[in-house]
C-alpha positions, 0 to 999 in steps of 0.5 A, a space after each residue: 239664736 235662742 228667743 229671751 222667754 222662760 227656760 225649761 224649768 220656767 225661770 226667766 233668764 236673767 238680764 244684765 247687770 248693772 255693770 252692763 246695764 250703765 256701760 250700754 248706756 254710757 256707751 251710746 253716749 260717747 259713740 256719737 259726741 260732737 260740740 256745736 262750734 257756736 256755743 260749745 255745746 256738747 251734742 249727741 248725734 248717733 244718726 248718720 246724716 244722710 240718713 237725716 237728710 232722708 228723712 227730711 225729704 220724705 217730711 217735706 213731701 209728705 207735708 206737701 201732699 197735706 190738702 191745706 199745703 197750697 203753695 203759692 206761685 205769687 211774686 210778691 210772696 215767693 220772691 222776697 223768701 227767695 231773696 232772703 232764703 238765699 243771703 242767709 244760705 250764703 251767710 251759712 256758707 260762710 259759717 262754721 257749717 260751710 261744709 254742711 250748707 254746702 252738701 244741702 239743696 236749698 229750696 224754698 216753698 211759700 204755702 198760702 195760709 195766712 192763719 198759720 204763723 210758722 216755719 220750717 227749714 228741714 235736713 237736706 235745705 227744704 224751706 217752707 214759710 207759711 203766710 201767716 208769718 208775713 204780717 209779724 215779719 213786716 220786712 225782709 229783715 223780719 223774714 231774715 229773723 225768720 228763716 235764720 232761725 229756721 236754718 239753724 235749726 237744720 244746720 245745727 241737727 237738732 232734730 236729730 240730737 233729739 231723735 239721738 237723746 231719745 234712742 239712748 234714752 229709751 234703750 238706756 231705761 230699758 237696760 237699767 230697768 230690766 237690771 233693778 227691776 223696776 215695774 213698768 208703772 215706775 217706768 211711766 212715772 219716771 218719763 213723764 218726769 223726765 219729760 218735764 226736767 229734761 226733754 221740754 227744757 231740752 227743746 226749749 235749749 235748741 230753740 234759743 240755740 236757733 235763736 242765737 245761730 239765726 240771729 249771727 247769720 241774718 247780720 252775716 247776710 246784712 240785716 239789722 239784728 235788732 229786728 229781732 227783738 221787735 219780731 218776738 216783741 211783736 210775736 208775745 202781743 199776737 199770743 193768747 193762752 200761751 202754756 206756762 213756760 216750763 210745760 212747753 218746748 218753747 221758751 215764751 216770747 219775752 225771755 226770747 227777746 231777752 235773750 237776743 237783746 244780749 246777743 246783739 252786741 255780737 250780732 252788731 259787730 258783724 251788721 256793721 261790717 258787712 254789706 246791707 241787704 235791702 229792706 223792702 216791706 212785705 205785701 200781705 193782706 
């Protein structure tokens, strides 16, 4: 196999064509095209999803072994994340992503941080709530908000549509710019713009994505979808020196509750159907 370099009279070989350079591109594309069967949103998947779940495990130690990742063992903590985690997971067992669910191990892990407003459900079904979320949750139907969000995020593989885009990204460019050669400084230039018209804007999709799946499963699993727009209601009034919007992988907390106040209608059809999850007030100090 001969090493791309110079040849013997010192002349680079020559890169691909254009034609090749755009079939490469295109042709990662359309290898992994799959449609989220909520939104009917087309998504690129390259990543085989074992290969994901594995992924996931190994984040979810890593972060365990972290020194600030103290877990705690508290009943008034641990025991109302369990009692939610488990109707939202039976909720997502009776979704679209049934199958999916299904293959997943769910496991649910409170970590003692009360400065710490956050969440996280991985590939595979680790889920992790920080404390520090208890006090805007308020009630179980806020942890449902919560954690509804959060395992969407995992059954809709978003994380890996982002790896996927990145890959064909970073392979498309590099084809394309070897084909026109474009210098490497107009190759930086071009990705600090497509980061902030495609890739924050991107993030900022599979959030209200999120949103809206987590939202149809917490009223599945009998909370009141309402409670989310007081949730991010609450979450915009704790913010400070948020970044402007369209510098951040987020959408700020207003246009969520925006969002959600269209979807509730939907949400509600299915709340009014279904049996009521208790609703018992969260203990934190």
């Amino acid at each position: 196999m001969r090493v791309r370099g110079c040849d013997a009279a010192g002349r680079r070989p020559a890169g691909p064509s254009r034609a090749t350079a755009v079939a490469l591109a295109v042709g990662l594309a359309v290898v992994g095209c799959s449609t989220n069967p909520y939104t009917g949103r087309s998504q690129l998947l390259l990543l085989p999803e074992s290969f994901e779940v594995s992924l996931g495990q190994a984040a979810f130690e890593a972060h365990m072994e972290d020194s600030d990742a103290r877990v705690s063992w508290f009943p008034w903590e641990t025991a109302p994340v369990r009692r939610v985690g488990e109707r939202i997971v039976q909720a997502a067992l009776e979704s679209p992503y049934a199958a999916r669910a299904e293959r997943f191990e769910w496991n649910y892990t409170v970590i003692r941080n009360s400065r710490v407003r956050n969440a996280w459900a991985l590939p595979g079904g680790q889920i992790g709530i920080y404390t520090g979320m208890f006090p805007v949750a308020q009630t179980e139907a806020g942890l449902a908000v919560v954690m509804g969000h959060e395992v969407a995020h995992a059954l809709a593989r978003h994380g890996s549509e982002r790896m996927s885009r990145q890959l064909s990204m970073s392979v498309g460019t590099a084809v394309v710019s070897e084909a026109l050669g474009v210098t490497p400084e107009a190759r930086a230039l071009a990705g600090i713009a497509f980061g902030l018209t495609v890739s924050l804007p991107f993030s900022r999709l599979h959030e209200s994505e999120a949103d809206y799946i987590g939202l149809l499963l917490a009223a599945e699993a009998g909370y009141d979808p309402r409670e989310a727009v007081a949730f991010w209601e609450r979450m915009e009034a704790l913010s400070e020196g948020r970044r402007p919007e369209f510098l951040s992988t987020h959408p700020s907390h207003d246009t969520r509750a925006e969002d959600l106040w269209e979807a509730l209608p939907e949400a509600l059809a299915i709340y009014e159907r279904v049996e009521k999850a208790p609703n018992n007030r969260l203990r934190f100090r």
